[in-house]
C-alpha positions as semicolon CSV with decimal commas, in nm:
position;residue;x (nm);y (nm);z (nm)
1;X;-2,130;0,797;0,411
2;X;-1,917;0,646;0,705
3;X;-1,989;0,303;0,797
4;X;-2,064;0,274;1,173
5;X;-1,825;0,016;1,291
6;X;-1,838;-0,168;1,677
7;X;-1,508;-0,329;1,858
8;X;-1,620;-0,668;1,699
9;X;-1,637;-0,500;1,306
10;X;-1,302;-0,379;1,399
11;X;-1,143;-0,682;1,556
12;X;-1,212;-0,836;1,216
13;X;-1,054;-0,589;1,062
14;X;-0,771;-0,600;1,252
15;X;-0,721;-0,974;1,229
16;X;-0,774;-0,970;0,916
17;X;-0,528;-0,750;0,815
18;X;-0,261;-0,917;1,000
19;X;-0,378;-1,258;0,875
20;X;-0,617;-1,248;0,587
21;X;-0,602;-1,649;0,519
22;X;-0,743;-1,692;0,864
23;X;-1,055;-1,984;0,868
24;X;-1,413;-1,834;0,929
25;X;-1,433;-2,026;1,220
26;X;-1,115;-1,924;1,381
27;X;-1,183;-1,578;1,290
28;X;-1,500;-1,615;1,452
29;X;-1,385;-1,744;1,736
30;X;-1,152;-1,450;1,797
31;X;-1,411;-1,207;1,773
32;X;-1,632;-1,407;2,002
33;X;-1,886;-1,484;1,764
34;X;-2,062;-1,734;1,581
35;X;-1,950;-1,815;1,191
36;X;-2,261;-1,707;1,027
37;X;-2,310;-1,373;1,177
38;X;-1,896;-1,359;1,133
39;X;-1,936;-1,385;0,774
40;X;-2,249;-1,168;0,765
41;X;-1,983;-0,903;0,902
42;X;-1,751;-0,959;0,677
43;X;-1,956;-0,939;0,361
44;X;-2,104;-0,587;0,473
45;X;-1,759;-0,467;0,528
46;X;-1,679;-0,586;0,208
47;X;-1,955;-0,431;0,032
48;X;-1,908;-0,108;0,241
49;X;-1,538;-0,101;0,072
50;X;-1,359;-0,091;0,440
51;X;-1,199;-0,416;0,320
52;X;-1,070;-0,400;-0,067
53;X;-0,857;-0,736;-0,093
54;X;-0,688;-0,995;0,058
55;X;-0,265;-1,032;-0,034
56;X;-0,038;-1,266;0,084
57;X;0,279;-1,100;0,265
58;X;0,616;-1,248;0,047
59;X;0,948;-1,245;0,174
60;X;1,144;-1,079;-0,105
61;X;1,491;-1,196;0,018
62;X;1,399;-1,552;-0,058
63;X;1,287;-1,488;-0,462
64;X;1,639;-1,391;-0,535
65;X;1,821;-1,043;-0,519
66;X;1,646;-0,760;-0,494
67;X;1,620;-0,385;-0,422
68;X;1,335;-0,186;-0,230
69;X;1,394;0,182;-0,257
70;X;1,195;0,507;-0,123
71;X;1,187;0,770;-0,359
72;X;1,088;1,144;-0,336
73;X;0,894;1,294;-0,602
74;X;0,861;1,706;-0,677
75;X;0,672;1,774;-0,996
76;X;0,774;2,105;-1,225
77;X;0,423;2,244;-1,214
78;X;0,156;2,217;-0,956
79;X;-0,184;2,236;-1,199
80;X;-0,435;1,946;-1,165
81;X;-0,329;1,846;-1,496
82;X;0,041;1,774;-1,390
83;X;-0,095;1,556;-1,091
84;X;-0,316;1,361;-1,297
85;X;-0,048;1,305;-1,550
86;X;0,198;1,153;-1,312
87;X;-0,018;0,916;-1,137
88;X;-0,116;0,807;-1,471
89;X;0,244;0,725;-1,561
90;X;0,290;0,597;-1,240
91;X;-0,011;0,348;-1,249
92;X;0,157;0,213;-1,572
93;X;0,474;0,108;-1,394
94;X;0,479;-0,220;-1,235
95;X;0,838;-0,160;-1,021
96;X;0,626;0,103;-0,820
97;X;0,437;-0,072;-0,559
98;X;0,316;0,207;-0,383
99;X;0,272;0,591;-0,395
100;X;0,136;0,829;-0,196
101;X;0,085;1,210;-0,254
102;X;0,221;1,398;0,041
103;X;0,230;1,721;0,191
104;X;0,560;1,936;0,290
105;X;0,843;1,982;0,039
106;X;0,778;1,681;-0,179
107;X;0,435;1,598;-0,400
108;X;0,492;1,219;-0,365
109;X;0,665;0,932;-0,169
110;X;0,684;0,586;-0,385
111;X;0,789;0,267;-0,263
112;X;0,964;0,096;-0,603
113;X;1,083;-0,275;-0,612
114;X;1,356;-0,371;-0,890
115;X;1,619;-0,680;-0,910
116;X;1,902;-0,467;-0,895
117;X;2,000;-0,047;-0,874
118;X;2,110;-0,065;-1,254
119;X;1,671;-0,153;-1,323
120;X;1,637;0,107;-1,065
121;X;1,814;0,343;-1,219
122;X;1,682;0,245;-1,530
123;X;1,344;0,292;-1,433
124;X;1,377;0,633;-1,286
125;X;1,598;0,760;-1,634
126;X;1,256;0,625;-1,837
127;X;1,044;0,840;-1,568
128;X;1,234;1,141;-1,635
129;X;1,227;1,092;-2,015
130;X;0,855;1,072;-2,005
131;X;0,656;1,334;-2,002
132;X;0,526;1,254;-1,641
133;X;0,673;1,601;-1,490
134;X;0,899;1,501;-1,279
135;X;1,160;1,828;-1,204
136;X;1,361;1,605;-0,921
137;X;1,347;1,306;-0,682
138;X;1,571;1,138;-0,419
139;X;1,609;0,799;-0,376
140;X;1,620;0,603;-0,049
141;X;1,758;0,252;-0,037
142;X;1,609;0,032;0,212
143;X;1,928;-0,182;0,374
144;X;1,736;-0,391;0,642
145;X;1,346;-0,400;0,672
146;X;1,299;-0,319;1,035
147;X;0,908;-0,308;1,092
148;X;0,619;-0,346;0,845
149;X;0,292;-0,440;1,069
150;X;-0,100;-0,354;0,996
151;X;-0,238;-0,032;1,160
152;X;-0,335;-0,068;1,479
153;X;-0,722;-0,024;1,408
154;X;-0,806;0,006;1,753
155;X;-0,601;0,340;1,755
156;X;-0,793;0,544;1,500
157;X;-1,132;0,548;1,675
């Protein structure tokens, strides 16, 4: 069941998910309302599951070296099984901050975050070793971050 949502519900989102330590109060000045009924809001979008967490954005460069790549991911079979398997392995590996199954010529797109290309490479030989199914990927190193912003919730109503 769909959650009916008005401009103010998603104005918190939105803030929110370009600034998630925001104070109540500011937040509920933004949205032109009053704290309380702010944080009423917010807890039924909470418990609705439209928001699932709070993070704090890090900037990566300033921990130390690093590399962010993109990979590609086509499985060897296409059964439910093999799918299932996969994410599995995939849930178990902490370099891989994201992954998305996708449609087209690949089954997946991850976003993987190592120290260096040798614990990339690394990684990827242990995911091919497994027995996570993986007949091929490409890999995509990120050289400059260029734009990483919040969906523009506005947009998708």
């Amino acid at each position: 069941m769909q959650t009916r949502l008005d401009d103010r519900d998603i104005a918190i989102l939105a803030t929110l998910s370009r600034e998630g330590r925001i104070a109540k109060t500011e937040l509920a000045a933004r949205v032109n309302l009053s704290p309380t009924p702010c944080w009423d809001r917010m807890k039924r979008l909470e418990k609705a599951g439209l928001i699932v967490g709070y993070r704090a954005e890090i900037d990566l460069a300033a921990l130390g070296p690093h590399v962010q790549v993109f990979v590609t991911v086509e499985l060897e079979s296409h059964k439910a099984e093999s799918f299932q398997t996969f994410e599995r392995t995939i849930a178990r590996m902490d370099q891989v901050t994201s992954c998305w199954a996708i449609g087209g010529g690949y089954d997946y797109l991850m976003q993987v975050v190592c120290k260096d290309v040798v614990a990339f490479q690394d990684l990827m030989d242990g995911l091919l070793e497994s027995r996570a199914g993986v007949r091929r990927y490409y890999s995509y190193i990120v050289t400059k971050p260029v734009k990483a912003d919040a969906p523009a919730l506005g947009l998708l109503r």
